[in-house]
N, C-alpha and C positions, 0 to 999 in steps of 0.2 A: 504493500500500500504506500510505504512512505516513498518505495522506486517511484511507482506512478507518479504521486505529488510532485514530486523536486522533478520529473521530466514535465508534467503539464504546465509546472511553474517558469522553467528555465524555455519552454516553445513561447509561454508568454512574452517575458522576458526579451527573446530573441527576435519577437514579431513587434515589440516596441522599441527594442534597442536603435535600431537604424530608423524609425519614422522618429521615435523624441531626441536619437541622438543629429539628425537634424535641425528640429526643432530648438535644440540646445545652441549645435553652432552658429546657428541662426540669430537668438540673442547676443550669443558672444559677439558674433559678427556688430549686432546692433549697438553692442554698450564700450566695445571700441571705437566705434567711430563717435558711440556721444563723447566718450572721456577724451578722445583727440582735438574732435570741432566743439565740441562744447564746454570739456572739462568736469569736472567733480560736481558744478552749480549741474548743468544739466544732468548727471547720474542723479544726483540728491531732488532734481525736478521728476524723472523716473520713479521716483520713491516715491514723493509727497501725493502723487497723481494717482499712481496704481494703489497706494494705500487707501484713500479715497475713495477712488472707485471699488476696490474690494470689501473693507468696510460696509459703506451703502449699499451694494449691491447681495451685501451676504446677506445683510437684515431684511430688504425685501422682496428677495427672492427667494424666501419662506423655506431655503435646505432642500428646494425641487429637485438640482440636482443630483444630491445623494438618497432621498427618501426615493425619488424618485426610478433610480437603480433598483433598491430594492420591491418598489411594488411591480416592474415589468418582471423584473426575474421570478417572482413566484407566479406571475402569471404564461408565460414564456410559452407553455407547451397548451395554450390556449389560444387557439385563433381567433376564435371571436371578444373574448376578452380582453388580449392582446391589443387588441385595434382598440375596443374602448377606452383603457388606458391609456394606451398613445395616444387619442386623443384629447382626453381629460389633462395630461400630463401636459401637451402643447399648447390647450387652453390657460390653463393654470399660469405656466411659465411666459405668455403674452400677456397675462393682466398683472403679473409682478413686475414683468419690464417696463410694464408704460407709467404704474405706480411710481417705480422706483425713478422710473425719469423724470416724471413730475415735480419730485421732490428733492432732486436735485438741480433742478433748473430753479424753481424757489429756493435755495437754500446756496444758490451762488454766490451772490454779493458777500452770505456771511464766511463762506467756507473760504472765500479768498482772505476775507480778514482774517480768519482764524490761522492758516498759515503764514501770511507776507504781512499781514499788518498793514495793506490797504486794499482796495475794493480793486484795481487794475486785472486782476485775474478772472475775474467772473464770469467771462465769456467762455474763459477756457474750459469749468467750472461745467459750462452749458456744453460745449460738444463732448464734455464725457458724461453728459447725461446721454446722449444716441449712441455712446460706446456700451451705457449699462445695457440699455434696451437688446442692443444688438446679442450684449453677453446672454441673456436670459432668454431669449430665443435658442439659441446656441445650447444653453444648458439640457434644453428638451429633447435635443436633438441626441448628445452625446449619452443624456442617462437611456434612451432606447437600444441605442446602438449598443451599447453597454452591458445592457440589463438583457437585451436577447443574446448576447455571445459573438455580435457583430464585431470583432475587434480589430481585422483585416480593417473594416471601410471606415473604422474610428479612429486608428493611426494613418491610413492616408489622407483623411481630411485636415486631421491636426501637422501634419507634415505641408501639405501644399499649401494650406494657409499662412505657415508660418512664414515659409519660403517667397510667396507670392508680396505677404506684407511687409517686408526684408526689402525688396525690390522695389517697393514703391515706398516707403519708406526714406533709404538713400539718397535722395536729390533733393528730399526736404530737411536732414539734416546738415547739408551741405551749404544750403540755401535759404533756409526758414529761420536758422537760427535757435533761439529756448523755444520759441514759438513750436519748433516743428515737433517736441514732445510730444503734447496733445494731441495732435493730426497724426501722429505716428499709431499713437493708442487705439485710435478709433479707424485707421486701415486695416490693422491687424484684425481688429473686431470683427471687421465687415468679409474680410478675408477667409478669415474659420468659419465663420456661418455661412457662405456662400458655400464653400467646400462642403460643408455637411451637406446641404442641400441635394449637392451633385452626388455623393456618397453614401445618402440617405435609404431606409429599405423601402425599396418599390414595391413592395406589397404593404406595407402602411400606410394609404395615400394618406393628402391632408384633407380637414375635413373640420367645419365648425362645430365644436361641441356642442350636442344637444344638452337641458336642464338634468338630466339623468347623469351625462357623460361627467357632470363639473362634479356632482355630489358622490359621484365614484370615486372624485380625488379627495375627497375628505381625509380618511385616513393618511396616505400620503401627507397632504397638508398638514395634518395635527404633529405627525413625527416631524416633519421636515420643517414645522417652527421652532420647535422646542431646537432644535439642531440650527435654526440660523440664528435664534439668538444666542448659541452657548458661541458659535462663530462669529458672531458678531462681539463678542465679550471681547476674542482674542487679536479682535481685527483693529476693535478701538481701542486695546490696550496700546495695538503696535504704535497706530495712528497718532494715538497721543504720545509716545515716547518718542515718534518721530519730531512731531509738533513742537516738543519740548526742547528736542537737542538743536533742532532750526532755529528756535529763540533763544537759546543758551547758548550753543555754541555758533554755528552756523551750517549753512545747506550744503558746505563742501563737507561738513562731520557726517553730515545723513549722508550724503556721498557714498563717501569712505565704511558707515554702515554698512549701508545700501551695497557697496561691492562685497564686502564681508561674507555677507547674509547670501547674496545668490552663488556665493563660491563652498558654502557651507553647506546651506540647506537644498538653493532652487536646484543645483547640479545633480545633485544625491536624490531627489525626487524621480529623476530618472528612474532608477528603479527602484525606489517606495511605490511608483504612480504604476509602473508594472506590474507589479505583485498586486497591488490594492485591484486593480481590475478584475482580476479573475479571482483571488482571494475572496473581498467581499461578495460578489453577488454567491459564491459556494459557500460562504459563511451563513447569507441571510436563508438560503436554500435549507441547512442543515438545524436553524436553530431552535430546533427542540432536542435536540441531543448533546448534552454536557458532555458526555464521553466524546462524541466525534468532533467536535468547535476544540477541547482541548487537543486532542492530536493535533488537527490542522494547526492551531497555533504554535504548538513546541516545535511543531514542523518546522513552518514559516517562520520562527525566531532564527532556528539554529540554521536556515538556510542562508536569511541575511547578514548573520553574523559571521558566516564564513566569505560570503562576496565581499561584505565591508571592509573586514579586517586587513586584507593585503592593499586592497583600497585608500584605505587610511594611511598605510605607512608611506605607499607610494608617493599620496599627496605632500606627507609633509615633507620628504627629501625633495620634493620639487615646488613646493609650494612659492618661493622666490622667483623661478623663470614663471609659472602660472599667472602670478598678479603681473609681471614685465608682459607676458603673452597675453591677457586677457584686456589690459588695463594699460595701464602705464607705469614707469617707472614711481609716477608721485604718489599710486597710493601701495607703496609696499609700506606707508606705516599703517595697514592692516594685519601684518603678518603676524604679530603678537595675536591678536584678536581671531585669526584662524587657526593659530597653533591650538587654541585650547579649546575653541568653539568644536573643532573638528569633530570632538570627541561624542557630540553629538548626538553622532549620527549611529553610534553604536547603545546609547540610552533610547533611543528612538525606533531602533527596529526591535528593541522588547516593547515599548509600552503602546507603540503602531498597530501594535498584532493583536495584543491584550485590546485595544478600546476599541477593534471593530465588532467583539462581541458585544458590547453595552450597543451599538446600533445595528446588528443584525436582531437583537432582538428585538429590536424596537423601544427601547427602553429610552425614549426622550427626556425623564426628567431627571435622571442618574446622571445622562449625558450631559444636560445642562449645567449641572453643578459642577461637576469635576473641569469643563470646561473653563465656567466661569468662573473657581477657585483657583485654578491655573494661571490665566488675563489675568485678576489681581495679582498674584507673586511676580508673574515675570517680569510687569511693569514697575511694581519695587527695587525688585533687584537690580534688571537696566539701569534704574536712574540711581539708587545708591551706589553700584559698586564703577558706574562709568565717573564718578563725581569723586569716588577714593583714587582710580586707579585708569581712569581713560579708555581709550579700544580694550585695551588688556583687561580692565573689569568689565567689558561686556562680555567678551569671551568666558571668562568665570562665569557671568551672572546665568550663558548660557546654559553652563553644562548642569550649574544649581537649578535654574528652573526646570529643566527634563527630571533631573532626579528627583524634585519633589511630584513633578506629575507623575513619573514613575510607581512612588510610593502611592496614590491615589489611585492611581488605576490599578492596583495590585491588589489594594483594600478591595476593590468591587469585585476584579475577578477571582481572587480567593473567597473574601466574605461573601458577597453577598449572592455571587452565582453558583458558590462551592465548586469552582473549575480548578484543575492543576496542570504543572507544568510536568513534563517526563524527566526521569534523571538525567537522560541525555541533552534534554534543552537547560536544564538548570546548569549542568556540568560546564555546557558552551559558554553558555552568560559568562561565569566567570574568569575562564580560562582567557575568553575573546576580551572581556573589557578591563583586563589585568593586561595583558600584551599593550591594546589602545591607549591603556592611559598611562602606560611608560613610555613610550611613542610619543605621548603627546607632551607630557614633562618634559622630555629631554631635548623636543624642538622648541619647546618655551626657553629654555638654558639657553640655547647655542643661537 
């Protein structure tokens, strides 16, 4: 059983590696040329925009598209149900997007003050209100694709979007200036959802949901609020600690975050965002069985812990040419700040694994708590230990706040669902994050 698993996981794996390792170089491509023509101000413009829009965008778009994964995959092997859904879910996610742009097109004027400290951003403010929309469209699209097992025509869409918005993209940061941020955000948008469109299943057509079809999504809905507001806890925690170090310190500090965080975390989603795909929808499949949710889990810990682990040492013996190759020269004073964040990402493939049982089961208000106990701590930490110790204490603040959500999520999946881990995943944990965290000590030293 556990051969099967680690082969279905690693075809996954393999079937997204080359569509998001695209997609990956794709950005890279993107945030060298902002750090070249625009510098640090525009990386730290990157942040303050996408934080924004993620934020906003998670709170009203009600978790459609992770509740949403889970109601097509139990309905999957149901054609006629299947279609309802899909288009209940499409509905849904068209009245969140125009919501959510509403209220971001009202809430311009202040969100520019709340960043820049005067009103001159507001417009921009406004075209990432037709970036949200777009996104929440897009969201409908990918949890179907998703949720039926479509994952072929769910990494080529996310591949040629990225690509195509890459492309157009280029001549306005060349050319547009900070300006061309914004306009970047909302090509790329328009990009992905187009793609889905083209790569979307033709046997789903689209179709106005009838009054029956919306109140099919109820359930969905009810889980997938409780879920955007625990994601929204962590989005305006970010939001705000970004907010905070812009007017503390300045937009080249978010910068310099800002490159940290996508060398830390966005990179290594690569394969979190692989595994999470076929992982959960066979998690939400199974859970009524404590016995089977634990296998899969210790499975899937000890699997990432062996990809990560050489991973990790890799990066830190090269993590100097990395930020030179990805960036530039001026921000290798993040290097401190990745040596120790690195570490991560090996706290993160246990507590990854463990928290998609509290949402395959549907357990929305577990989920909201641990989430939004989490958003409180890590925005303390950020802001005390950056204030003792600079990049270098965010890096710490990181690795403390995963271990405290660790500990949380370990209370639920032991107490509360009486799940365990096998000896062999227990044995990996420490073996792997003992090696990781001498690794990452002795590239903090040197």
């Amino acid at each position: 059983m556990r051969h099967k698993l680690t082969t279905k996981v690693l075809k996954t794996i393999g079937l997204f590696s080359g569509a998001e390792s695209l997609k990956i170089i794709c950005s890279v491509v993107k945030m060298k040329l902002v750090a070249l023509w625009l510098g640090a101000t525009g990386v730290g413009l990157f942040g303050i925009f996408n934080s924004s829009l993620e934020t906003i965008s998670i709170l009203t778009g009600l978790g459609l598209r992770e509740s949403g994964v889970r109601a097509v995959a139990r309905n999957r092997d149901n054609a006629g149900m299947l279609k309802r859904m899909a288009a209940s879910l499409r509905g849904w996610c068209a009245m969140s997007g125009a919501i959510g742009a509403l209220i971001v097109c009202a809430l311009a004027p202040w969100l520019s003050l709340f960043f820049f400290k005067d009103y001159g951003y507001w417009w921009q403010f406004m075209i990432l209100a037709a970036a949200l929309l777009l996104n929440s469209l897009a969201n409908g699209e990918q949890a179907i694709l998703q949720g039926t097992d479509t994952l072929k025509s769910l990494a080529k869409a996310a591949a040629a979007g990225s690509l195509v918005g890459l492309a157009l993209s280029i001549p306005m940061f060349r050319y547009m200036g900070d300006e061309s941020v914004v306009f970047s955000i909302l090509v790329y948008s328009l990009s992905i959802l187009f793609f889905l469109y083209i790569f979307r299943r033709r046997d789903i057509a689209y179709k106005i949901p009838d009054r029956g079809e919306i109140k099919d999504g109820k359930p969905f809905v009810k889980l997938g609020g409780y879920m955007a507001v625990a994601s929204f806890a962590t989005s305006l925690a970010q939001m705000l600690f970004m907010s905070w170090l812009n007017r503390d310190a300045s937009t080249a500090e978010v910068g310099y975050f800002q490159a940290g965080n996508a060398l830390v975390f966005r990179y290594t989603s690569l394969i979190f965002g692989a595994v999470g795909l076929e992982f959960y929808p066979r998690m939400a499949a199974q859970n009524g069985s404590a016995h089977r949710m634990s296998v899969f889990v210790s499975h899937e810990i000890g699997l990432l812990l062996k990809i990560f682990t050489p991973l990790l040492v890799m990066f830190l013996i090269c993590r100097r040419w990395i930020v030179q190759l990805l960036y530039s020269s001026d921000f290798e004073v993040i290097l401190p700040f990745i040596s120790i964040a690195i570490f991560t990402v090996v706290l993160r493939s246990v507590s990854a694994c463990m928290a998609y049982c509290i949402i395959a089961k549907g357990d929305g208000k577990t989920y909201l708590l641990t989430e939004s106990l989490d958003a409180v701590f890590g925005l303390i930490l950020n802001i005390v230990l950056y204030r003792v110790w600079g990049l270098l204490g965010l890096g710490v603040a990181q690795v403390l706040w995963y271990a405290i959500y660790n500990l949380m999520i370990g209370s639920v999946y032991f107490g509360r669902y009486r799940m365990k881990l096998t000896d062999g995943a227990t044995k990996g944990i420490v073996f792997y994050s003992s090696v990781c965290a001498v690794a990452c000590l002795i590239a903090a030293l040197i």
